[in-house]
C-alpha positions in Angstrom: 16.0 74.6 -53.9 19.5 73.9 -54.0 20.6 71.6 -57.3 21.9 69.0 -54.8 18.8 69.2 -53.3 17.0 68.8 -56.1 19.2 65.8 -57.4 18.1 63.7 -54.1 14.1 64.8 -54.6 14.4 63.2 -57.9 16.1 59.9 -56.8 13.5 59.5 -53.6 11.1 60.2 -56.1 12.9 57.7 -58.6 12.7 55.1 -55.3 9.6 55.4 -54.6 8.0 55.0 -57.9 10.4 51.9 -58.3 9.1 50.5 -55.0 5.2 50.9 -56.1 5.5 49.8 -59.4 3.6 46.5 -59.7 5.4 43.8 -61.3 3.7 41.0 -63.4 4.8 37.8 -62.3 5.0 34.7 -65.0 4.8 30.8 -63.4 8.7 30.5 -64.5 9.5 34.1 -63.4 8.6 32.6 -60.1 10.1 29.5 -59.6 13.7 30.5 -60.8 13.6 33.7 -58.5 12.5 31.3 -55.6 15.2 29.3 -56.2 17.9 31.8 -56.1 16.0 34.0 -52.9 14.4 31.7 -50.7 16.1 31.3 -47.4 15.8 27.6 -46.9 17.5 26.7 -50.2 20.1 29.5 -49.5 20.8 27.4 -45.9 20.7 24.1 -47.4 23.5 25.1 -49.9 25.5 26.8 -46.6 25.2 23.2 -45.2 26.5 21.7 -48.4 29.4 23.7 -48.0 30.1 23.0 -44.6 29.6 19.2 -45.4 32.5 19.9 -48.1 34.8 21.2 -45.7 34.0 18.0 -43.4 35.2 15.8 -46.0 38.3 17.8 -46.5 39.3 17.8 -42.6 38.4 13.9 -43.1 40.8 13.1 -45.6 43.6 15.4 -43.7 43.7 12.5 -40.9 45.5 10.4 -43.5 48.1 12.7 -43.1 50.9 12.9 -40.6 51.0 16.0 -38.0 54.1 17.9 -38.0 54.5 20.7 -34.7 57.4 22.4 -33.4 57.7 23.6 -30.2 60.5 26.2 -28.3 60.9 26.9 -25.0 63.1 29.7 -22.8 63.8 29.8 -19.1 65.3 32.6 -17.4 66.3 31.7 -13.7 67.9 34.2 -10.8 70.0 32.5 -7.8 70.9 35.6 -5.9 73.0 33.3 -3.2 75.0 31.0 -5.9 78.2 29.8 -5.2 81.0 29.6 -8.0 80.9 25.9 -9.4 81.4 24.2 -12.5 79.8 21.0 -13.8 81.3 18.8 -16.1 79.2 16.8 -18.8 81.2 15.1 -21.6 82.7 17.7 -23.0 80.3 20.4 -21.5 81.1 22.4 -19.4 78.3 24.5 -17.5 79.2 27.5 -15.1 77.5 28.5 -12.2 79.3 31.9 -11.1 76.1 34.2 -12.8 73.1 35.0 -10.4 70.7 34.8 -13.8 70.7 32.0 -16.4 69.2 31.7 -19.5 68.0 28.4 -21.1 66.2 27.3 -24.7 64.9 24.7 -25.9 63.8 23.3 -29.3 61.7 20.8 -30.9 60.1 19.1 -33.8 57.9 16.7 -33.4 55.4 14.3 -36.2 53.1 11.8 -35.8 50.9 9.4 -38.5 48.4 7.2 -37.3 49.7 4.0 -40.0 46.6 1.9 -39.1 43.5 2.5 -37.3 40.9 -0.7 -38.2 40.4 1.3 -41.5 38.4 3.6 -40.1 39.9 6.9 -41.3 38.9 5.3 -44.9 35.4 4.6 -43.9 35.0 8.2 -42.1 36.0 9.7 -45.4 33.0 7.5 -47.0 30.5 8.0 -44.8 31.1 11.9 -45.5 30.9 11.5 -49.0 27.5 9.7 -48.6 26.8 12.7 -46.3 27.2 15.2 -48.6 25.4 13.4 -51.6 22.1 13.1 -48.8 22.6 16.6 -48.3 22.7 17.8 -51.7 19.4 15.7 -52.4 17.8 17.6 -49.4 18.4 20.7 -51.3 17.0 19.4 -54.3 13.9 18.3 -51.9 13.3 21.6 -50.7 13.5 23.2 -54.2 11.1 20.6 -55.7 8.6 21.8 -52.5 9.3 25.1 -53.3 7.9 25.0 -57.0 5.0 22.6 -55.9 4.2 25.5 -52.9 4.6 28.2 -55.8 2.7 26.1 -58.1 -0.3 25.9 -55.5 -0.4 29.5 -54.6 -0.2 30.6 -58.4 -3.4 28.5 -59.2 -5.2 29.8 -56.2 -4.4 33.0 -57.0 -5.7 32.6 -61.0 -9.3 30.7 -59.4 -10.0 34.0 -57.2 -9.4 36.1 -60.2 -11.5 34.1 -62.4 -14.0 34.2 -59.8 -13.7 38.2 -59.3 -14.7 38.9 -62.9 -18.1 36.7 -62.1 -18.7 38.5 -59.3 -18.1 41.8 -61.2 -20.4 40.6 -63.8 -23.6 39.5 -61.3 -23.1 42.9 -59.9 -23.7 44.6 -63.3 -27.1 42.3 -63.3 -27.9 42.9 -59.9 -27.3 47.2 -60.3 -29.5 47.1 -63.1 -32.2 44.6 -61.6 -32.1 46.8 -58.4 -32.3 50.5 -60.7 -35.2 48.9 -62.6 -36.8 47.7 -59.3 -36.7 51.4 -58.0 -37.8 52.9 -61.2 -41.3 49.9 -60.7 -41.5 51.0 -57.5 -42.4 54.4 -58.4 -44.9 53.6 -61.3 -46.3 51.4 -58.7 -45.8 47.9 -60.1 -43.4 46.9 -57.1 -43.4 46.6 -53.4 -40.9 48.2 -51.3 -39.8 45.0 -50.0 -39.0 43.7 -53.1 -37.1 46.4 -53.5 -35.5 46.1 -50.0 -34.4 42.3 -51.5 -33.0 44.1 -54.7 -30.6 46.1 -52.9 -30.1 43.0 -50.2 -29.0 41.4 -53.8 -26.9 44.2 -54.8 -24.7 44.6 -51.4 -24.4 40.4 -51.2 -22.7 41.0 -55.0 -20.8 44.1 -53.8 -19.6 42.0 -50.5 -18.4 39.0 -52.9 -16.3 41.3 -54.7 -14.6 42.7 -51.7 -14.4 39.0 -50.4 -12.5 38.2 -53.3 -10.2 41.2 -54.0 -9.1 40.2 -50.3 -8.6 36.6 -51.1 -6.2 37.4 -53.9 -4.3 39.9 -52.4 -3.8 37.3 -49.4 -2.5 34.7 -51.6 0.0 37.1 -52.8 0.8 38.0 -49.7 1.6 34.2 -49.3 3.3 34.0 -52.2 5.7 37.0 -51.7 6.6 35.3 -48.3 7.9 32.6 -50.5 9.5 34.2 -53.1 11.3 36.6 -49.9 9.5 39.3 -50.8 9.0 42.4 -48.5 6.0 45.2 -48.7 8.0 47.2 -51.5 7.4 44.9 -53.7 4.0 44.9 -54.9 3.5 42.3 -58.1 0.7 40.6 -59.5 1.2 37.8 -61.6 0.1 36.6 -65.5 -1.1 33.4 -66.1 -3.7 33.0 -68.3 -6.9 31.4 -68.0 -6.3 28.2 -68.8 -8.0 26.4 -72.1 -10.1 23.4 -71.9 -7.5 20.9 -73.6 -5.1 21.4 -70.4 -8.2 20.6 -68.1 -9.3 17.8 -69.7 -5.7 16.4 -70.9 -4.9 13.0 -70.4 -4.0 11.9 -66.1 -1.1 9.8 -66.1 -1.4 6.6 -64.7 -0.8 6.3 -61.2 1.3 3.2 -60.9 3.5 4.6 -63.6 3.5 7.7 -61.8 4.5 6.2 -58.6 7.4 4.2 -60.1 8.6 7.3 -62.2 8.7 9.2 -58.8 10.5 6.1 -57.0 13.5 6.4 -59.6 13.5 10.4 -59.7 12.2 11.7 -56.4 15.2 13.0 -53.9 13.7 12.3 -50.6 13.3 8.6 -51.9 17.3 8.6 -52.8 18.1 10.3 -50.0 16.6 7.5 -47.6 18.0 4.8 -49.7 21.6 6.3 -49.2 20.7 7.3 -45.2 20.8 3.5 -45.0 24.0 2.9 -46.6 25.1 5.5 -44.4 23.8 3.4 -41.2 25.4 0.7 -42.5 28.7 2.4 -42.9 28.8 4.0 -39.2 28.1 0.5 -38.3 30.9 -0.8 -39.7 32.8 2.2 -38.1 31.6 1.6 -35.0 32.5 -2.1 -34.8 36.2 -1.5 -36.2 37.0 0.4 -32.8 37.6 -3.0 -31.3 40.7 -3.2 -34.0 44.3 -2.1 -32.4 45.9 1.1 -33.5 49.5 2.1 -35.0 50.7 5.3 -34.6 54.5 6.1 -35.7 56.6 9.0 -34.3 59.5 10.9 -34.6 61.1 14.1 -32.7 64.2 16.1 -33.3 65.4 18.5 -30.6 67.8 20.4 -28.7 68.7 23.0 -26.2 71.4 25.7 -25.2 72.3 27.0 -21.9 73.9 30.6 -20.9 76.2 29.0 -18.5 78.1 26.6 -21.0 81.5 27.8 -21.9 80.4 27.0 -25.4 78.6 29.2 -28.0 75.3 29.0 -29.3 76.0 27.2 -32.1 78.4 24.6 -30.6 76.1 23.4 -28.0 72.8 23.3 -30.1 75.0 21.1 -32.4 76.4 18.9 -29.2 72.9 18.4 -27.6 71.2 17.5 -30.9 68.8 14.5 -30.4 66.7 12.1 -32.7 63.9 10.0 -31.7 61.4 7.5 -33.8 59.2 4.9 -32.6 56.0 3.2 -33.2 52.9 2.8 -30.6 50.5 0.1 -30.7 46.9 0.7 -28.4 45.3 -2.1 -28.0 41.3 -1.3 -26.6 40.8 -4.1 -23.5 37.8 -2.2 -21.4 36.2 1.2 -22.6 33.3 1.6 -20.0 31.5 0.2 -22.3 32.0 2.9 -25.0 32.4 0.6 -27.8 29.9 -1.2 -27.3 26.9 1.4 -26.6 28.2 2.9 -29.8 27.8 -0.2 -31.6 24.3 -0.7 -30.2 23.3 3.1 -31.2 24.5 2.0 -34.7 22.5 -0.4 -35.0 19.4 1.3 -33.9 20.5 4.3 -36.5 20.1 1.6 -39.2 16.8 0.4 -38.3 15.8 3.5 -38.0 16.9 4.6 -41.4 15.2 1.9 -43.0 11.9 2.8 -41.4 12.3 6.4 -42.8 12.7 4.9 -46.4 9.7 2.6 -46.0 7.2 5.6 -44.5 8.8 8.1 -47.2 7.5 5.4 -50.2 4.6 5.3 -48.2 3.8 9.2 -48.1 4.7 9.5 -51.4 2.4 6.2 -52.5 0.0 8.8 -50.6 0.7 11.9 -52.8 0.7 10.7 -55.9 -2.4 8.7 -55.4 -4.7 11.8 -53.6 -3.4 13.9 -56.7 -4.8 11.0 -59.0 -8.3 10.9 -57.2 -8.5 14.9 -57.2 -7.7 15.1 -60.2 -10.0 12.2 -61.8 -12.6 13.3 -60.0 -12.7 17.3 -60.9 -12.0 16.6 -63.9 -15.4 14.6 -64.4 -17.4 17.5 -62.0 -15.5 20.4 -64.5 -17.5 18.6 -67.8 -20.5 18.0 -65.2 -20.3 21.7 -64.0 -19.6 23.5 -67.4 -23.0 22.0 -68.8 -24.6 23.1 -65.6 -23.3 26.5 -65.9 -24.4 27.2 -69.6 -28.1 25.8 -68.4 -28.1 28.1 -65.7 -26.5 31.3 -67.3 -29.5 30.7 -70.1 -32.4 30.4 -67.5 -31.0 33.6 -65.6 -31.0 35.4 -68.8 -34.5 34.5 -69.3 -35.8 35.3 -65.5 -33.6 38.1 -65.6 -35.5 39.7 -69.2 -38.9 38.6 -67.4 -38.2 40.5 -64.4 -37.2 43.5 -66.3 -40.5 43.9 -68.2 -42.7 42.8 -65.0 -43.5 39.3 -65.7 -41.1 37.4 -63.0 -40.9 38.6 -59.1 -37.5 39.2 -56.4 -37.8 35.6 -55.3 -37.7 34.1 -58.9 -34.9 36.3 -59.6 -33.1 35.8 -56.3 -33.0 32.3 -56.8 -31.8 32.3 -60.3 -29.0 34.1 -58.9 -27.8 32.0 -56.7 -28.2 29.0 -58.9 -25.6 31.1 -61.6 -23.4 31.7 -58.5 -23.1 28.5 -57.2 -22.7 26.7 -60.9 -19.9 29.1 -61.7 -17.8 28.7 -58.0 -18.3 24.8 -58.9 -17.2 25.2 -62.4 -14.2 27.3 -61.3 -12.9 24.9 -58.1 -13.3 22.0 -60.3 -11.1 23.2 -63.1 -8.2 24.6 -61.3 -8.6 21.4 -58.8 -8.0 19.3 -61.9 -5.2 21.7 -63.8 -3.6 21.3 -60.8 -3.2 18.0 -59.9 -2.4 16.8 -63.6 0.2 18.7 -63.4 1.6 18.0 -59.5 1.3 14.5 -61.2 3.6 15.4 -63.7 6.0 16.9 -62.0 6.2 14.1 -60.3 7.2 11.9 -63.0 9.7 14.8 -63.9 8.4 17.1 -66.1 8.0 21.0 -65.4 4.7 22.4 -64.2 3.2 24.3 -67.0 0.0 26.1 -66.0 
């Protein structure tokens, strides 16, 4: 092997270790890499760009246009006669079979008034631009509550995992006890038959779960914009009891923290300023217009007797005036605009009032969930401890002969379903407290 060679082994090597190494992901790590990667916020920030460059062409109608314009003619008369015309002091042969003539101009234009509606184009954009920076904030606040879900869903299934690991430990030794009975004689085969039915049911809830987190990952990359290379896991911690059974914020003062601090709220309430400002637009097109113009030109022709420089001084010409449109009849234009306005703001004040109303909606269901897990978590924890102990008892009866399969079966899946309650319950209620939170303002802290 060549030392080239060798050189790119070591860096495909280098690559692919790179691409399998598994990343541990923090809460925080998440969010800001969502906020830099994700596609959506990347687009909304494109369109607040564009919306900048808007306002910019906006304000350049307050300007006046200057153009200049030049043109040359070349014209063959193959049958001319000799002939000279006279024009002031111009004279202008015809004897050659090819002339030559050029023109030039400069021309500007400035609309002076317009119904004030250059002013009011330039802020309507502004509000524009502020609506679309407060969508960008929307989706980045959606991004983080997304991230937020996925991260705790991802934390249950784990926490879940390790009980299903440890009721396969029980249910391996329950079933290599059973087998061990079976052949002193103190156990039927069909009990032993259950025993391993036990032991594949705790072997299939492991599997079940290993998939379940390594689909909400999935999910989770696909919001961070993460491809197949990247496999990462994340580290949150199991969270303590004080988060669970923190204080909820009260929902009225939740609400009216969100009214003041939430974007789509702000967003609505300036879409109807902005409504009311293409209104206003709309009904200023029945005002007249004043545009003032000016042109300065001249031409030469090959013909003249005189030079270039002569005749582009002698045919020098200056032009200004002013031009006043008055609209009479538009086909209705003005009018149907006006009209469409008006709809636009009506419509724009329904979106406010059903945008308080979903998120009169959210905050509440977060409230409820959260109130009531949080009273089934301290239900369920007590349940779970009961359970766990009685378990341990069937499970020591079993194992010296005193307590059958369907004693121990049943015990079983009274420990399973106390712990999946337990579990659901807790993260149900660590994660609304803290969706409630962040809607008041505060971070997400899990």
């Amino acid at each position: 092997m060549t030392n080239k060679t060798f050189k790119i082994a070591c860096m495909l090597l280098g690559f692919s270790s790179c691409a399998l190494a598994q990343e541990s992901w923090g809460l925080q790590d998440c969010i800001d890499y969502a906020l830099k990667n994700n596609i959506q916020i990347q687009k909304n920030r494109v369109s607040e760009e564009k919306g900048d460059v808007t306002l910019w062409n906006r304000k350049g109608a307050l300007f006046p246009s200057l153009s200049f314009s030049t043109s040359h003619n070349v014209g063959y008369r193959p049958f001319t006669q000799v002939m000279a015309v006279v024009q002031g002091d111009q004279v202008t042969s015809t004897s050659s079979n090819v002339t030559y003539q050029g023109s030039y101009g400069l021309n500007a234009s400035v609309t002076l008034w317009n119904g004030g509606i250059n002013y009011k184009n330039i802020k309507e954009q502004e509000l524009q631009n502020e609506i679309t920076k407060l969508q960008t904030e929307q989706s980045e606040l959606s991004i983080q509550e997304q991230i937020a879900q996925l991260y705790v869903q991802i934390m249950f299934t784990k926490e879940a995992l390790k009980v299903s690991e440890q009721l396969l430990k029980t249910a391996q030794m329950q079933y290599d006890r059973g087998l061990e009975m079976q052949k002193q004689g103190q156990m039927a085969k069909a009990d032993v038959v259950q025993l391993e039915a036990q032991l594949s049911s705790a072997k299939y809830d492991i599997a079940n779960n290993q998939a379940q987190v390594e689909n909400f990952k999935r999910q989770l990359k696909s919001v961070l914009e993460l491809d197949i290379n990247n496999d990462f896991d994340i580290k949150g911690e199991i969270p303590t009891d004080e988060k669970v059974l923190a204080v909820i914020p009260n929902k009225l003062e939740a609400y009216n923290q969100a009214l003041a601090n939430r974007p789509e709220i702000k967003g609505a309430e300036l879409g109807i300023e902005s409504a009311n400002m293409q209104l206003d637009i709309a009904k200023r097109a029945h005002y007249p217009t004043v545009r003032a113009s000016a042109s300065l030109g001249s031409n030469h022709s090959s013909g003249s007797q005189n030079n270039w420089g002569t005749q582009m001084k002698s045919n020098l010409n200056m032009s200004a005036g002013v031009t006043v449109s008055v609209p009479i009849f538009d086909n209705r234009q003005i009018a149907s605009n006006i009209r469409t306005a008006k709809l636009n703001q009506l419509n724009s004040q329904l979106d406010l009032q059903n945008k308080k109303t979903s998120l009169s909606n959210t905050i509440e269901q977060y409230w409820i969930n959260a109130n009531s897990n949080q009273q089934s978590y301290l239900a369920a924890r007590a349940r779970v401890k009961s359970q766990e102990a009685s378990y341990e008892l069937l499970n020591e009866q079993f194992l010296n002969g005193l307590k059958n399969t369907v004693d121990v079966l049943q015990g079983r899946d009274n420990v399973i379903n106390a712990e999946q309650s337990m579990l659901q319950s807790k993260y149900t209620t660590l994660l609304n407290i803290q969706l409630l939170k962040f809607y008041t303002g505060e971070k997400i802290d899990l």
